[in-house]
N, C-alpha and C positions, 0 to 999 in steps of 0.2 A: 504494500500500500504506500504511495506518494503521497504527503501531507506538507502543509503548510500551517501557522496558526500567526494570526493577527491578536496581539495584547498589548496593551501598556505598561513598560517600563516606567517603575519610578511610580505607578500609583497608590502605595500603600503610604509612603512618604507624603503626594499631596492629599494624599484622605488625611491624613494626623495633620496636616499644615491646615485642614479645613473644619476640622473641629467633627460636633453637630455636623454641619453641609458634607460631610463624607459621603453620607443616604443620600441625598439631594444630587452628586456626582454622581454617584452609582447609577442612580434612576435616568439620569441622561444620558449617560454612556451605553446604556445595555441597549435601547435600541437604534441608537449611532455603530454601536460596534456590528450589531446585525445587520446593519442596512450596509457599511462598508464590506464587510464578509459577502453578504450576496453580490456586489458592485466586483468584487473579484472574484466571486465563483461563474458570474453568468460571464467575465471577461475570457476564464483559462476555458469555459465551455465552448467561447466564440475561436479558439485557439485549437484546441483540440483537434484533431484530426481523425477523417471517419466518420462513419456514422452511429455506432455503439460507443467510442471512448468519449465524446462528450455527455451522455447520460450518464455516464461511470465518476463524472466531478460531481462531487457533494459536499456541503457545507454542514458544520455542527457546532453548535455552542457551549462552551464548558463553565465553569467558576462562575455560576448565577449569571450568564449572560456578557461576562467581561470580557471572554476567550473567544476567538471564532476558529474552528479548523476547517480548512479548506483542502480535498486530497479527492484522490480519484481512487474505487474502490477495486478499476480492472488490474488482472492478474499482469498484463504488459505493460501497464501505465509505467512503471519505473525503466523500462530498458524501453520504449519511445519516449520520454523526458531527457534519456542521459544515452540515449545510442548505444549500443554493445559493441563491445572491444572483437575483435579477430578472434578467434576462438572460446567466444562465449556463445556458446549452443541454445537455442531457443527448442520448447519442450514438440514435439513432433504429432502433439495429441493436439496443440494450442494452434499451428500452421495448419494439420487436417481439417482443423472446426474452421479456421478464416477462410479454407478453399469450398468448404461445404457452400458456405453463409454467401461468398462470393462467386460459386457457383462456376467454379474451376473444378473441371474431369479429365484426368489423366486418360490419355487416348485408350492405353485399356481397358479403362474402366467403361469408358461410353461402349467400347466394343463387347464388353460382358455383360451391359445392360445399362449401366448407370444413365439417369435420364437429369436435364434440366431444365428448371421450370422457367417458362416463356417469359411469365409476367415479374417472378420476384429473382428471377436470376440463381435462383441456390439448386443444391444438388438434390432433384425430390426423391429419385428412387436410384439406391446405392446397387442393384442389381448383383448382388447375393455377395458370394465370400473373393470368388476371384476379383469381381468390384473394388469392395471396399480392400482388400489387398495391393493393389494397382495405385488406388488412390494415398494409403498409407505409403507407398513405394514413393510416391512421387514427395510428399510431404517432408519425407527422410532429406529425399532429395536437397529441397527447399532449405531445411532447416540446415543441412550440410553448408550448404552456400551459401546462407548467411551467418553461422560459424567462420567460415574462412573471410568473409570478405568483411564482416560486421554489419552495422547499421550507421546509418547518420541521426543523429539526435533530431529530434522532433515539439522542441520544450514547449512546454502550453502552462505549465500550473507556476511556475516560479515568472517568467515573464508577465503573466498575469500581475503580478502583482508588482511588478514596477510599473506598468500601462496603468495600474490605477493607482501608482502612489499619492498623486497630487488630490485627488477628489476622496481619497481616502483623510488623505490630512483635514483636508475643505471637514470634509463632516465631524471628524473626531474636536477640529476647534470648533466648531460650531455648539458642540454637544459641551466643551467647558465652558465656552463664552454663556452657553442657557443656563448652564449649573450656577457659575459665578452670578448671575444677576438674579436668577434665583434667589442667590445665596443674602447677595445685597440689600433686595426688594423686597423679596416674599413672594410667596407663589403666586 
């Protein structure tokens, strides 16, 4: 799992420097720190690459709302974030399932039966064992070859989060500047 987490440094210090108004920060940041969380989770979504790894970024809030984690919960998301090195072998069950999905047939395989579907593109009927044997053949293949050659990095969740540094800060002052005059005024 790839994660990221958005928190405040240094807020336990301006809560004691705010007395009372500690709760009064608190109650403004939690839902500034959500709204900046979702502001980078819907960015590394627009980042993403594919059609499944953008549903796989999700966002979660920990410490009453202070903490936001942002990560992608698919099984590749860390080796398409950070690329694989030349003989880092990708798992041959994980390349079979992306040729099903994408609706790649190993020429034996279509000749043993394997059929693909018009409309969604994926593999509908794996036509028995020489099939799906054929199809795993090729898969090995795949994964072989990108063992030797690697991959190129694909980052979506860490750059996310410099593309919304600025409107992250925007909101996070906006949420002390409402605490502070809160704090000043009254509610």
């Amino acid at each position: 799992m790839l994660k990221m987490d958005i928190s405040i440094q240094g807020l336990d210090g301006l809560r004691r420097r705010f007395g009372l108004g500690g709760k009064t920060l608190d109650s403004e940041l939690r839902p500034a720190i959500s709204l900046a969380g979702k502001a980078v989770r819907d960015e590394a979504k627009s980042l993403a690459v594919g059609r499944r790894l953008p549903n796989s970024v999700q966002m979660r809030t920990l410490d009453g709302g202070l903490t936001t984690i942002i990560g992608s919960v698919a099984a590749t998301a860390l080796s398409i974030e950070k690329g694989r090195e030349p003989g880092d072998v990708p798992r041959v069950g994980l390349i079979a399932a992306w040729m099903n999905r994408s609706g790649i047939v190993a020429g034996e395989a279509a000749a043993a039966g394997a059929v693909q579907s018009v409309k969604t593109h994926r593999v509908m009927k794996r036509g028995g064992r020489a099939a799906s044997r054929a199809q795993l053949h090729l898969a090995w293949k795949i994964a072989m070859a990108i063992g030797v050659r690697g991959t190129k990095p694909l980052p979506f969740i860490i750059p996310a989060a410099g593309h919304k540094k600025d409107e992250v800060g925007r909101i996070l002052n906006a949420a002390v500047g409402r605490a502070l005059h809160r704090i000043a005024v009254g509610p």
